[in-house]
Structures are given as structure tokens and as C-alpha cells.
PDB file of N, CA, C and O in Angstrom:
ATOM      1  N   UNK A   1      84.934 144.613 110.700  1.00  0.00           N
ATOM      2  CA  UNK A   1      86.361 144.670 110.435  1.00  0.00           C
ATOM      3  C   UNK A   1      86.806 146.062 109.992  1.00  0.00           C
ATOM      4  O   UNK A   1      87.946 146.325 109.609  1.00  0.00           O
ATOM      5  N   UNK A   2      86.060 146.700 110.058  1.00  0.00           N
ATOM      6  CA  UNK A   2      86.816 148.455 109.799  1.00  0.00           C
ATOM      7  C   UNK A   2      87.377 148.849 110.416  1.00  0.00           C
ATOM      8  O   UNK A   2      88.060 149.794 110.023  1.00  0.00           O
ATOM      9  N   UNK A   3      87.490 148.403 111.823  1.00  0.00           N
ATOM     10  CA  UNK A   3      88.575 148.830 112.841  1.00  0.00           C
ATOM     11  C   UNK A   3      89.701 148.349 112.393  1.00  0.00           C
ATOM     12  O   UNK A   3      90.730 149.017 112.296  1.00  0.00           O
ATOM     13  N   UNK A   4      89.572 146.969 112.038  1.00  0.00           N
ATOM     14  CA  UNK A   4      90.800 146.864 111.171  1.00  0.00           C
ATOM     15  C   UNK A   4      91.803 147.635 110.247  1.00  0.00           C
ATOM     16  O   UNK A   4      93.032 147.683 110.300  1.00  0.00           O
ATOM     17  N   UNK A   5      90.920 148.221 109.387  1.00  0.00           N
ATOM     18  CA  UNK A   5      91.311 149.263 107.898  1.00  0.00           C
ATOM     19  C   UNK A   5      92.130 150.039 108.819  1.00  0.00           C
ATOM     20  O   UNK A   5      93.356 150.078 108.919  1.00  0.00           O
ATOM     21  N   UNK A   6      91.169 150.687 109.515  1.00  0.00           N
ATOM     22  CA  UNK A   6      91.411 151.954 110.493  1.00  0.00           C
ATOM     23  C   UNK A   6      93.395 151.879 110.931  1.00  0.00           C
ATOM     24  O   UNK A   6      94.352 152.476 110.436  1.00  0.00           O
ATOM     25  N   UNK A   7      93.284 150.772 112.143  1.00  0.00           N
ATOM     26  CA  UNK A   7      94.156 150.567 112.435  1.00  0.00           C
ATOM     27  C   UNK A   7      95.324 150.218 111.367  1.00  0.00           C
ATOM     28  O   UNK A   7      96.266 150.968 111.109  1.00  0.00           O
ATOM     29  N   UNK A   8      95.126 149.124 110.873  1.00  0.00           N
ATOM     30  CA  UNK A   8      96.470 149.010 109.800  1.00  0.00           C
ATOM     31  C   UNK A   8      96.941 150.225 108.754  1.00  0.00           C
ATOM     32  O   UNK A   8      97.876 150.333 107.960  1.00  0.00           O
ATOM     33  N   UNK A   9      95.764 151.134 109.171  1.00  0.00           N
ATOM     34  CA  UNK A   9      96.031 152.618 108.100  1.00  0.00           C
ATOM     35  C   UNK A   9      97.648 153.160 108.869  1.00  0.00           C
ATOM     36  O   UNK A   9      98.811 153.387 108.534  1.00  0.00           O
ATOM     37  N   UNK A  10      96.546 153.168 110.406  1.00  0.00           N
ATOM     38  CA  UNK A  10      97.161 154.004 111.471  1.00  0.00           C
ATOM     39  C   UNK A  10      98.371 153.619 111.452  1.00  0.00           C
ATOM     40  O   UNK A  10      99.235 154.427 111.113  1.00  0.00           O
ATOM     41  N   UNK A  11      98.799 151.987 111.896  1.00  0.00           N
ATOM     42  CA  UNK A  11     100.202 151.591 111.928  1.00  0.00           C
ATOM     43  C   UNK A  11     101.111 151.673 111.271  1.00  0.00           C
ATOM     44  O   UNK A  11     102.282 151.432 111.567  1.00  0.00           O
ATOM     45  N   UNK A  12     100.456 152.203 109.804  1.00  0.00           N
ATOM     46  CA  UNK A  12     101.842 151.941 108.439  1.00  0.00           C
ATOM     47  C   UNK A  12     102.117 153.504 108.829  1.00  0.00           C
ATOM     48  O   UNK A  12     103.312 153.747 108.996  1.00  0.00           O
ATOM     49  N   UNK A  13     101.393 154.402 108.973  1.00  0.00           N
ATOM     50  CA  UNK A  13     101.582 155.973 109.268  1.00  0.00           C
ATOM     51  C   UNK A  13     102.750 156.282 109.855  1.00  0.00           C
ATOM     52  O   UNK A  13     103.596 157.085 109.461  1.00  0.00           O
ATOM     53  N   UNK A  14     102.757 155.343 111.191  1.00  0.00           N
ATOM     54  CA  UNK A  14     103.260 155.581 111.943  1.00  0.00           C
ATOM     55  C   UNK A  14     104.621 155.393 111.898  1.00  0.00           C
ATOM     56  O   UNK A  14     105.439 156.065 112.526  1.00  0.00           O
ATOM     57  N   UNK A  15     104.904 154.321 111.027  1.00  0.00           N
ATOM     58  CA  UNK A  15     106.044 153.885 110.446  1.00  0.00           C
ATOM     59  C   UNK A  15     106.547 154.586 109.703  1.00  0.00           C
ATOM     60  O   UNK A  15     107.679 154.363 109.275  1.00  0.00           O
ATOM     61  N   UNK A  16     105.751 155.741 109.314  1.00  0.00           N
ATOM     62  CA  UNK A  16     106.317 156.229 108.091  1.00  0.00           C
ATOM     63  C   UNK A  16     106.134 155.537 106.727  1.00  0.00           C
ATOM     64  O   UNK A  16     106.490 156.322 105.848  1.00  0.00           O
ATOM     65  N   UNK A  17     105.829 154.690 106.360  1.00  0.00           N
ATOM     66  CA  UNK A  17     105.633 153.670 105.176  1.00  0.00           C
ATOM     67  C   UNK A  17     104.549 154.039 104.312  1.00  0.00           C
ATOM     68  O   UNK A  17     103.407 154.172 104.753  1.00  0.00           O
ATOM     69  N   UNK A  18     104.845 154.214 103.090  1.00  0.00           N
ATOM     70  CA  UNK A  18     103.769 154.004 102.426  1.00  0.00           C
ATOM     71  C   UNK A  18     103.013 152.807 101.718  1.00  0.00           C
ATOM     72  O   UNK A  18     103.273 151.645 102.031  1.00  0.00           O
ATOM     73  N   UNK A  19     102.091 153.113 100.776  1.00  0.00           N
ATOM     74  CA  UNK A  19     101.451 151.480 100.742  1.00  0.00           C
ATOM     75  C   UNK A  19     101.755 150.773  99.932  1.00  0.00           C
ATOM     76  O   UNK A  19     101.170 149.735  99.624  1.00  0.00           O
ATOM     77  N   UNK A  20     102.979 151.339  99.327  1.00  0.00           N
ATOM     78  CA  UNK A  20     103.292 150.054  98.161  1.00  0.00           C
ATOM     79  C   UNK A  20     104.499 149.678  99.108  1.00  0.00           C
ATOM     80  O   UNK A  20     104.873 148.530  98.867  1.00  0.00           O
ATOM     81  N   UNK A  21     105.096 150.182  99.934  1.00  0.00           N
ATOM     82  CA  UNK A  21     106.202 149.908 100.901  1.00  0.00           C
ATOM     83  C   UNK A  21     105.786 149.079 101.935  1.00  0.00           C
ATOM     84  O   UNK A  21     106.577 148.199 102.273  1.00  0.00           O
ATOM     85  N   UNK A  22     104.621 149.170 102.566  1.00  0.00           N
ATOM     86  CA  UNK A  22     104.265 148.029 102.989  1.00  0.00           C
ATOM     87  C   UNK A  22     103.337 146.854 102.537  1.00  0.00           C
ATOM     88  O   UNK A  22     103.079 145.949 103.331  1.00  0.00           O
ATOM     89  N   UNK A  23     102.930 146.860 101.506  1.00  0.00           N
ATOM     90  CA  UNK A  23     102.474 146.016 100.416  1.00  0.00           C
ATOM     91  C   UNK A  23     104.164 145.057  99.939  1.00  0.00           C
ATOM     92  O   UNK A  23     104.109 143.901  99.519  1.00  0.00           O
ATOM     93  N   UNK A  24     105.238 145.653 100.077  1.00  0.00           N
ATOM     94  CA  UNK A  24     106.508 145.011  99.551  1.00  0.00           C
ATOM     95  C   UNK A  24     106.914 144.068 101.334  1.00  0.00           C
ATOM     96  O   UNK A  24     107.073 142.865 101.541  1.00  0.00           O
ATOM     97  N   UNK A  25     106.946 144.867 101.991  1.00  0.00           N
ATOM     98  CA  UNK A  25     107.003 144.282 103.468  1.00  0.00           C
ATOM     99  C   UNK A  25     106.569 142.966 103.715  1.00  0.00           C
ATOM    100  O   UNK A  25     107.174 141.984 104.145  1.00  0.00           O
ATOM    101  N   UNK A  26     104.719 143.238 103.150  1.00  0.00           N
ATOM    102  CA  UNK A  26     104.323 141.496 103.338  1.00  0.00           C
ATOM    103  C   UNK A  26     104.409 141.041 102.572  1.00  0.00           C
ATOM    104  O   UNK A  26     103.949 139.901 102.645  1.00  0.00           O
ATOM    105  N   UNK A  27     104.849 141.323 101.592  1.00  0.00           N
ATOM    106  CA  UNK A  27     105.029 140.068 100.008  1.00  0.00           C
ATOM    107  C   UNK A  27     103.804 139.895  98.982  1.00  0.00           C
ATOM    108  O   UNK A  27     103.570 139.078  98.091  1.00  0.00           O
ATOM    109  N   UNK A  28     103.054 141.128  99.538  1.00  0.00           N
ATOM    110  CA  UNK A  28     101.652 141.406  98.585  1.00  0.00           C
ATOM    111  C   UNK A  28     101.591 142.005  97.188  1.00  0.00           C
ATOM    112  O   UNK A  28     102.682 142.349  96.732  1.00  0.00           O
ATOM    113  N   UNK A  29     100.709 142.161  96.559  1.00  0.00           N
ATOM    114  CA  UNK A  29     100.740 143.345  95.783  1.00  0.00           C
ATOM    115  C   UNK A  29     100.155 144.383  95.648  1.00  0.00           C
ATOM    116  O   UNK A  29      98.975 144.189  95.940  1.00  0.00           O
ATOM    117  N   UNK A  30     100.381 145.684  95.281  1.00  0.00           N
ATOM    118  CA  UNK A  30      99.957 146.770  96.324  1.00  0.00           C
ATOM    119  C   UNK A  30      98.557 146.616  96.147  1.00  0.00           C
ATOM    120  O   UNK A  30      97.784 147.080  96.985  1.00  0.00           O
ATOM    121  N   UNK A  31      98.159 146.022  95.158  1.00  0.00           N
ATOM    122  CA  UNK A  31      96.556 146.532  94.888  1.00  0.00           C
ATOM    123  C   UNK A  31      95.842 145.230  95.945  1.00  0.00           C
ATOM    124  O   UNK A  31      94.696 145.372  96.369  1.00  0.00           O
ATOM    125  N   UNK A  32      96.428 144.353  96.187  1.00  0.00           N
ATOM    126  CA  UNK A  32      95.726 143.174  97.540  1.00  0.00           C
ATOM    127  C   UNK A  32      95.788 143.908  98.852  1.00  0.00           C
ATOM    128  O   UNK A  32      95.004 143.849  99.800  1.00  0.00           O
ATOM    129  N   UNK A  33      97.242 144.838  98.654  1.00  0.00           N
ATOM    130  CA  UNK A  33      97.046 145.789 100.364  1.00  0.00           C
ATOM    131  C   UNK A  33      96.183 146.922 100.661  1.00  0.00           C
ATOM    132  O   UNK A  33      95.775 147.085 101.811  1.00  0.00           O
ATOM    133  N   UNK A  34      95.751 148.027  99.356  1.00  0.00           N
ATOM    134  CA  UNK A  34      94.885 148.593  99.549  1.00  0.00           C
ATOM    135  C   UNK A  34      93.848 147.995  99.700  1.00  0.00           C
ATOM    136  O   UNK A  34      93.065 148.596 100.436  1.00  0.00           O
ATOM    137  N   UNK A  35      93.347 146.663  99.156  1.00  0.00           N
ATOM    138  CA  UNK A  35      91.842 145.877  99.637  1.00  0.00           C
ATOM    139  C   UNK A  35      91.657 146.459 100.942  1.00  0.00           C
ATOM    140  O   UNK A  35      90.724 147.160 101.333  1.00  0.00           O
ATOM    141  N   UNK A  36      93.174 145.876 101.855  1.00  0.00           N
ATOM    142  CA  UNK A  36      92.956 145.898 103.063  1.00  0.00           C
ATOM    143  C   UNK A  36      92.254 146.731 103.880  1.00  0.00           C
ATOM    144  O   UNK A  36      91.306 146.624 104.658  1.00  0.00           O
ATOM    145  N   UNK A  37      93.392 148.076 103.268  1.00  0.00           N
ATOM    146  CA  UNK A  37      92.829 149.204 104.212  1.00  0.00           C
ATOM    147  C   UNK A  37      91.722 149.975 103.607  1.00  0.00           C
ATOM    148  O   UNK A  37      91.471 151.118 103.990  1.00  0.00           O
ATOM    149  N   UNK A  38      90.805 149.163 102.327  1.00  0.00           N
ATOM    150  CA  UNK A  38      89.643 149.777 102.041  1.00  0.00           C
ATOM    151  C   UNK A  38      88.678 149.060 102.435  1.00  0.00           C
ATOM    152  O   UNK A  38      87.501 149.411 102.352  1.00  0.00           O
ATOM    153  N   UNK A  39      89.022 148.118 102.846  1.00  0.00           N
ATOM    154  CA  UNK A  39      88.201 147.159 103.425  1.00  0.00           C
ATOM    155  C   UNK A  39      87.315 146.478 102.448  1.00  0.00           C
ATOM    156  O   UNK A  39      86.179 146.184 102.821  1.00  0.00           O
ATOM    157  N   UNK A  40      87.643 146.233 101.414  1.00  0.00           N
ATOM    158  CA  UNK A  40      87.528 145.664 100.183  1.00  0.00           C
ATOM    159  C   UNK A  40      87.797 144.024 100.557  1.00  0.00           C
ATOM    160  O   UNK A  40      86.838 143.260 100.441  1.00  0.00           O
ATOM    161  N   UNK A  41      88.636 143.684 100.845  1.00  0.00           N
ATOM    162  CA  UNK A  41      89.205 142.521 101.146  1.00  0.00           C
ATOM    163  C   UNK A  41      89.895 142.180 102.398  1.00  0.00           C
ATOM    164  O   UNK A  41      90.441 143.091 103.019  1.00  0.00           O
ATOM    165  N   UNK A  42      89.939 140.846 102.889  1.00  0.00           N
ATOM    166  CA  UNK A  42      90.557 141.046 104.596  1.00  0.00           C
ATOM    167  C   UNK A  42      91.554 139.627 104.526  1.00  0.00           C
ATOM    168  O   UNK A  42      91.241 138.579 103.961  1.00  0.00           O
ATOM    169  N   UNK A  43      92.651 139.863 105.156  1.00  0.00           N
ATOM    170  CA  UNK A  43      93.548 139.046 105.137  1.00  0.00           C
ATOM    171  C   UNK A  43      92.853 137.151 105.694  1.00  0.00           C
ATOM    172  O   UNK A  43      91.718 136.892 106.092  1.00  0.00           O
ATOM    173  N   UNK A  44      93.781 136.378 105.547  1.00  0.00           N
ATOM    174  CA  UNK A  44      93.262 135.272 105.863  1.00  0.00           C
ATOM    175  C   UNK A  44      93.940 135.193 107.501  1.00  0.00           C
ATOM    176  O   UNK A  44      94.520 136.157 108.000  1.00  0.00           O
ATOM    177  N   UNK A  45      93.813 134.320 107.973  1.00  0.00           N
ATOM    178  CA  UNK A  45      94.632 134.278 109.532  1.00  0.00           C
ATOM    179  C   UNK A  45      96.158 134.057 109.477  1.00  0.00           C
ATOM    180  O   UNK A  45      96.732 134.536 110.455  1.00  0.00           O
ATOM    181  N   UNK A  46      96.978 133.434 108.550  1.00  0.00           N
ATOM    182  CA  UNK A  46      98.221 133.809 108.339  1.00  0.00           C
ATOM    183  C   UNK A  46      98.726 135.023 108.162  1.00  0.00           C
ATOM    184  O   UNK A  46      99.716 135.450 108.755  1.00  0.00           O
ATOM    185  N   UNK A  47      97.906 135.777 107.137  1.00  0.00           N
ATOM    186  CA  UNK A  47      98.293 137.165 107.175  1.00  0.00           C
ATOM    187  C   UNK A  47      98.205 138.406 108.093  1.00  0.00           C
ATOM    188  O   UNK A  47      99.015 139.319 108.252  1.00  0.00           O
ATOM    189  N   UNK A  48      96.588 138.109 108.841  1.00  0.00           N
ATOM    190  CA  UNK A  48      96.581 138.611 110.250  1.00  0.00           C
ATOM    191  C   UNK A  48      97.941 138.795 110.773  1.00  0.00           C
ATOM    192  O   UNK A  48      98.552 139.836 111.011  1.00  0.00           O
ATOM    193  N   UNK A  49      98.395 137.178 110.943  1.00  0.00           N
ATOM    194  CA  UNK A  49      99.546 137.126 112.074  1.00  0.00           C
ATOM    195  C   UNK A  49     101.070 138.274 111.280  1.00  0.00           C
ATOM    196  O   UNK A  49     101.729 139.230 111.692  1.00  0.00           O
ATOM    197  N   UNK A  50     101.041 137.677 110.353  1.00  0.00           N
ATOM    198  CA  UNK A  50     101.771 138.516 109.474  1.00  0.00           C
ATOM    199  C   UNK A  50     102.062 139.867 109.885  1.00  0.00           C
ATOM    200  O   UNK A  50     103.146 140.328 110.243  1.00  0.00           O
ATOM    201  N   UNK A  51     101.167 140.322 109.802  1.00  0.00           N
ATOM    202  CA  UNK A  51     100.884 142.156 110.320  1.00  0.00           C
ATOM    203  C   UNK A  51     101.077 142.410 111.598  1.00  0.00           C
ATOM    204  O   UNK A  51     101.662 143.398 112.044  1.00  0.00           O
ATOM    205  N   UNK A  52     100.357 141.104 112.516  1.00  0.00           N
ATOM    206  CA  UNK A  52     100.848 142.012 113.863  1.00  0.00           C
ATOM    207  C   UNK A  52     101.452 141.561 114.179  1.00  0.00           C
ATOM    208  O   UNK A  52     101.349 141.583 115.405  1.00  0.00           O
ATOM    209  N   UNK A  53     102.561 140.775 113.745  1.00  0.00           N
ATOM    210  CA  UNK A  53     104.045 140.242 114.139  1.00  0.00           C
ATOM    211  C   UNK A  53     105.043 141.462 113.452  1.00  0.00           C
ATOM    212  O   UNK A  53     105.975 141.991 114.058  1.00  0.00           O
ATOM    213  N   UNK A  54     104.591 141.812 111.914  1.00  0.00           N
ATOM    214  CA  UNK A  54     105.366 142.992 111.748  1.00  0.00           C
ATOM    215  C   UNK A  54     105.269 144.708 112.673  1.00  0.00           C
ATOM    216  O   UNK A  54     106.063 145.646 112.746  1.00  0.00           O
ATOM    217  N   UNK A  55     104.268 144.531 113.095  1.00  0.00           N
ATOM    218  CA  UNK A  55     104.122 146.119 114.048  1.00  0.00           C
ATOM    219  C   UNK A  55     103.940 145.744 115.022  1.00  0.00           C
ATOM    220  O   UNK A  55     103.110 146.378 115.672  1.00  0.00           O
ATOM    221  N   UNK A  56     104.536 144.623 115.635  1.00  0.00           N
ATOM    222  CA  UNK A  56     104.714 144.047 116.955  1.00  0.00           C
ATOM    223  C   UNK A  56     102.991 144.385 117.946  1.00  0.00           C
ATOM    224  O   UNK A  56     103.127 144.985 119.012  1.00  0.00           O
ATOM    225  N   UNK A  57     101.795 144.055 117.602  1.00  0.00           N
ATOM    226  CA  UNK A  57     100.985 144.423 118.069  1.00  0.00           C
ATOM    227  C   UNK A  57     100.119 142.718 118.273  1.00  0.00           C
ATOM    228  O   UNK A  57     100.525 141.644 117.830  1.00  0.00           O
ATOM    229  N   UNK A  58      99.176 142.911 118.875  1.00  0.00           N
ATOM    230  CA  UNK A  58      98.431 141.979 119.421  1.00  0.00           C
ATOM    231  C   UNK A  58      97.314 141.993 118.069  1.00  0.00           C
ATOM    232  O   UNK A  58      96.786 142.959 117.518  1.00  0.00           O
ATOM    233  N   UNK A  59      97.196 140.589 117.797  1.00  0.00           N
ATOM    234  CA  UNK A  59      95.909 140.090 116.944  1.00  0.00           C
ATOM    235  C   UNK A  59      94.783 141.001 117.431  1.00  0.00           C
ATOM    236  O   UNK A  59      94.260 141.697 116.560  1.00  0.00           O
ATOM    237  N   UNK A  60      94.282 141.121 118.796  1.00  0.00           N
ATOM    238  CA  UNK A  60      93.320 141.472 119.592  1.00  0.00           C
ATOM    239  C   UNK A  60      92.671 142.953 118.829  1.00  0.00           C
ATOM    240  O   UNK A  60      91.636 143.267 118.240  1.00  0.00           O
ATOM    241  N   UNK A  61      94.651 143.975 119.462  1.00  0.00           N
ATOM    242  CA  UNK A  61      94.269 145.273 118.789  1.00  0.00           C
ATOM    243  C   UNK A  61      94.471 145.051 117.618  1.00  0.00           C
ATOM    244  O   UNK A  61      94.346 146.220 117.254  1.00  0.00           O
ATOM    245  N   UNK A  62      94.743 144.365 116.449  1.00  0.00           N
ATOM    246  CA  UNK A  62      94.859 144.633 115.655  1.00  0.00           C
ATOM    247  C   UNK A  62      93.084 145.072 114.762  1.00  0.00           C
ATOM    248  O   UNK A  62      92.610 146.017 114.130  1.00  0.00           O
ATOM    249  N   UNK A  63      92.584 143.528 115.303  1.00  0.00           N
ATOM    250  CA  UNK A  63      91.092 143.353 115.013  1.00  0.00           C
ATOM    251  C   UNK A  63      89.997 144.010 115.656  1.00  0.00           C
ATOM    252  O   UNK A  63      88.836 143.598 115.655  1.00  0.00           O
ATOM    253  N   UNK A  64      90.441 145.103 116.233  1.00  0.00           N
ATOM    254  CA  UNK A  64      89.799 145.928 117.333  1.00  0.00           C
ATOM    255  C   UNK A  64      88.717 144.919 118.556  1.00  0.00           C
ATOM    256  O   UNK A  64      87.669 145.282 119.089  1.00  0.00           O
ATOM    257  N   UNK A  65      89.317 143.840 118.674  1.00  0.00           N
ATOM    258  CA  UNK A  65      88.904 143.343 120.065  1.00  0.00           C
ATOM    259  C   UNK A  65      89.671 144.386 121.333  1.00  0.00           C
ATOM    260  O   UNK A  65      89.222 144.249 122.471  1.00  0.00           O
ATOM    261  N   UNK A  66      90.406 145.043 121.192  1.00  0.00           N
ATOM    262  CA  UNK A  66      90.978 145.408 122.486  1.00  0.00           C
ATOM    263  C   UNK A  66      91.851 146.559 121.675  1.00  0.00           C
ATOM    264  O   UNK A  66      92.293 146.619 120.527  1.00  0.00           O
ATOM    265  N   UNK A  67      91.886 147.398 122.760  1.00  0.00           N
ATOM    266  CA  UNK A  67      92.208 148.735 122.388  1.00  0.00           C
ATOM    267  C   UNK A  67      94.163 148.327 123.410  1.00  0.00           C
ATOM    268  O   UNK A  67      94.729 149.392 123.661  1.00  0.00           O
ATOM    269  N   UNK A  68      94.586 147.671 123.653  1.00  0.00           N
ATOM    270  CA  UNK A  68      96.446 147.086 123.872  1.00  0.00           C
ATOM    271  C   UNK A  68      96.836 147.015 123.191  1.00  0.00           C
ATOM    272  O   UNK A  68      96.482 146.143 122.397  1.00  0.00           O
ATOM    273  N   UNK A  69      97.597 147.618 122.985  1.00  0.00           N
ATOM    274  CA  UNK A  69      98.090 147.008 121.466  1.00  0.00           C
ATOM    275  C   UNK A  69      99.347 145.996 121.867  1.00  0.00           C
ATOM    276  O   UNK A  69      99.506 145.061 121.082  1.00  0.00           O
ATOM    277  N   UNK A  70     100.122 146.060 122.828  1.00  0.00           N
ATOM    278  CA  UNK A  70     100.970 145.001 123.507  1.00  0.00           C
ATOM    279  C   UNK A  70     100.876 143.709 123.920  1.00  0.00           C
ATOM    280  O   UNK A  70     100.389 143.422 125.014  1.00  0.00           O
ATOM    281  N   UNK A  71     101.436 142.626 122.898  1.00  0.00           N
ATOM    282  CA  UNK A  71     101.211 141.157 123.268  1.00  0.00           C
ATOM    283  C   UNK A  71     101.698 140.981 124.102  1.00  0.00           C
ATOM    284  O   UNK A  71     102.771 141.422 124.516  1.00  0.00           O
ATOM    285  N   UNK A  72     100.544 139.851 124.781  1.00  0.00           N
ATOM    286  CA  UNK A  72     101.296 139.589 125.781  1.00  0.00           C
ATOM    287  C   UNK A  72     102.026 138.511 126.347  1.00  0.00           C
ATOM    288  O   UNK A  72     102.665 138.676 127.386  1.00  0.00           O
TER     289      UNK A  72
END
């Protein structure tokens, strides 16, 4: 799951967001969202969906099964 970290690093970047800004986004608290992207801790499958419904991306790329990031 580090592709994970990786990526959800990448996506908040991209947004411009930082991590207590997107820690407020999903309704977390910031110190459960850095788990994330330290890979400390990993979302459950609601929250998965959570994330790549917010950066409009595919579960797939999110979890580095697939380098698309476009659902399809």
C-alpha cells in the first residue's frame, strides 16, 4: 500500500491542499490523515471510496492496481 501514500500525497499537491485541508475535506482528523500518507494507517473501504470519489480517480489508481487514473 505505499503506492497508496505516494499517490494520495501526489493528489492533495495537486490540488493545492494542504493536510489539515484535506484532513477537513474528509471529515478526519489531521493526525488520522497523515497515518495515511505515512502509511502508518490505511483507510477502511468506505474511506477508499471517499478519496477517489473526492479526486475523481479510480479505486484501481488510487491503490496502485493501475496506473488510469479515470473511472470508468
Amino acid at each position: 500500500m505505499a503506492l497508496f501514500c505516494e499517490r494520495l500525497k501526489l493528489l492533495r499537491k495537486e490540488r493545492g491542499l494542504k493536510q489539515r485541508e484535506m484532513a477537513e475535506q474528509l471529515g478526519l482528523a489531521l493526525s488520522s490523515y497523515q497515518c495515511y500518507e505515512y502509511a502508518q494507517r490505511f483507510p477502511d473501504f468506505h474511506g477508499l471510496i471517499a478519496i477517489a470519489d473526492f479526486f475523481d480517480v479510480s479505486l484501481d489508481y488510487l491503490v496502485g492496481r493501475s496506473n488510469v487514473r479515470e473511472r470508468r
